[in-house]
N, C-alpha and C positions, 0 to 999 in steps of 0.2 A: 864859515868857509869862504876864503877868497876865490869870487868869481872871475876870472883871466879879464880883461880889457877886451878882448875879441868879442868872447861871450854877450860879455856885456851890453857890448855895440849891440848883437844881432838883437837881445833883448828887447832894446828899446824901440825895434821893429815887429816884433810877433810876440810880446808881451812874455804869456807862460806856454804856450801851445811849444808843440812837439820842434825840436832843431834835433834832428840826425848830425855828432860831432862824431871825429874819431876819437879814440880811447886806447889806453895802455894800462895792464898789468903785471905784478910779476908772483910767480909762486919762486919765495926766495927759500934755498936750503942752507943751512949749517955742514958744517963738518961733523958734525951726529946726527944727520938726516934731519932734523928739527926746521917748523915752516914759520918763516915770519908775518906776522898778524900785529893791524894796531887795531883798536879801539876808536871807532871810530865819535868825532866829539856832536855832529849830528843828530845818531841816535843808539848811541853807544852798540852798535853792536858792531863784533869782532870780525875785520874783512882783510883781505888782501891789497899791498900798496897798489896803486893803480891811480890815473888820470887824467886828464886830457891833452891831446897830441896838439902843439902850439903851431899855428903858420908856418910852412917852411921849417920845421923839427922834421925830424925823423925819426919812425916808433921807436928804434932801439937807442935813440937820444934821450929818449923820452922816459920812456921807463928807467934807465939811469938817474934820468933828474927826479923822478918821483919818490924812485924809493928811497933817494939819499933825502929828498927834502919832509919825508912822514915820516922818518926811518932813523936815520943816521947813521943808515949802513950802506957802508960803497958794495956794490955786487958786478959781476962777471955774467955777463949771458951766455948760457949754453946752449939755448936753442929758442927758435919758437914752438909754443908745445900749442898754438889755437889761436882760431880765430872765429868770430860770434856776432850775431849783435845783439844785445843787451838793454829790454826799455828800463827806464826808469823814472818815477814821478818823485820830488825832491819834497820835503818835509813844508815848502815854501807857495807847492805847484807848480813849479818849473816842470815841464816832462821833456826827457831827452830820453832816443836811441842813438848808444853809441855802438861805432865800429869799432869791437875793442881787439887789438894782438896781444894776447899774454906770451908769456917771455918763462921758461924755466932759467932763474939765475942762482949761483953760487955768490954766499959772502964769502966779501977779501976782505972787507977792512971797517973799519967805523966799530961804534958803539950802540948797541939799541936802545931806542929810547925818543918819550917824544921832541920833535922836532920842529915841529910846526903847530897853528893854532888849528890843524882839519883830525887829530889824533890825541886822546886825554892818556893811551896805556899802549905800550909796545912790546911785543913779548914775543920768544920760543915757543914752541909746540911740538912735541911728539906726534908724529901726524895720526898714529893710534888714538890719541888724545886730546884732541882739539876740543876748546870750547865750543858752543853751539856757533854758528855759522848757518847762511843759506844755501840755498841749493846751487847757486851760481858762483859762489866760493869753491864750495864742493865741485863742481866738475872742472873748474882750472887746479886743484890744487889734483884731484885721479887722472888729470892729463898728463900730466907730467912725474906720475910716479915710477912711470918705466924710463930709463937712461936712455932708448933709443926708440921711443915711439913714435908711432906716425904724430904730422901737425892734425888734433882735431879740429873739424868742423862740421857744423848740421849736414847733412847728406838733402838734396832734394825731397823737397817736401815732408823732411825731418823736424818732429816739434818734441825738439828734448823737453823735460818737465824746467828745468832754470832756465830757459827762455822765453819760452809762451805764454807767461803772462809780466804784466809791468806791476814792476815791484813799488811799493811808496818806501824810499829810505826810513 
């Protein structure tokens, strides 16, 4: 997985200890309600396109370029369906929490499939049917199953189970 140039820098200052970055996801739907999932090449398990918000980008710039460049699917946002923040320790020992905004979007256009070297498998899901997934998958893809839900987020002193502990990819 390529690490942004940004990143990198900060790296080379505080080693693998914790950098709070912002972050972007999307639960992307089909025209038969079906959620796009890749594979991730990491540690092979199946998540949602998502990734980090670059200097001067904007989240919904962002998530645009993410999920076309894992994905190879152009999508439409319809809303923001959440906003969290999410630790995570990297297979490397990198640990980050990110600010992440997920994004409920519609495909328009492209082909699925992988796209880049960070995704080995790109695929459809019946959201009934989902491969296994974590629990922090799971609450962006229930956030956005109703067309006009509120934007979630933790409530004060709210410790949802997929955020409270830091996951190792």
């Amino acid at each position: 997985m390529a690490v942004s140039p940004y990143v990198a820098r900060l790296r080379a200052h505080v080693g693998r200890d914790l950098l709070l970055l912002p972050g972007v996801s999307a639960v992307v739907r089909d025209d038969a309600g079906r959620v796009l999932l890749a594979r991730r090449a990491d540690n092979g398990r199946w998540s949602l396109p998502a990734g980090q918000i670059d200097p001067g980008e904007q989240p919904a710039d962002a998530v645009l370029r993410e999920v076309y460049e894992e994905t190879g699917v152009h999508v439409r946002i319809e809303r923001v369906a959440g906003v969290a923040t999410h630790r995570v320790v990297y297979p490397n020992g990198d640990a980050c929490e990110y600010l992440n905004v997920w994004f409920r979007c519609r495909a328009v256009g492209g082909e699925p499939g992988v796209n880049d070297d960070e995704s080995t498998e790109v695929a459809w899901f019946d959201p009934a049917d989902l491969p296994e997934i974590d629990e922090w998958a799971r609450l962006r893809i229930d956030t956005t199953l109703r067309e006009e839900a509120p934007v979630w987020h933790a409530g004060p002193g709210e410790r949802h189970p997929a955020l409270g502990r830091p996951d190792a990819l």
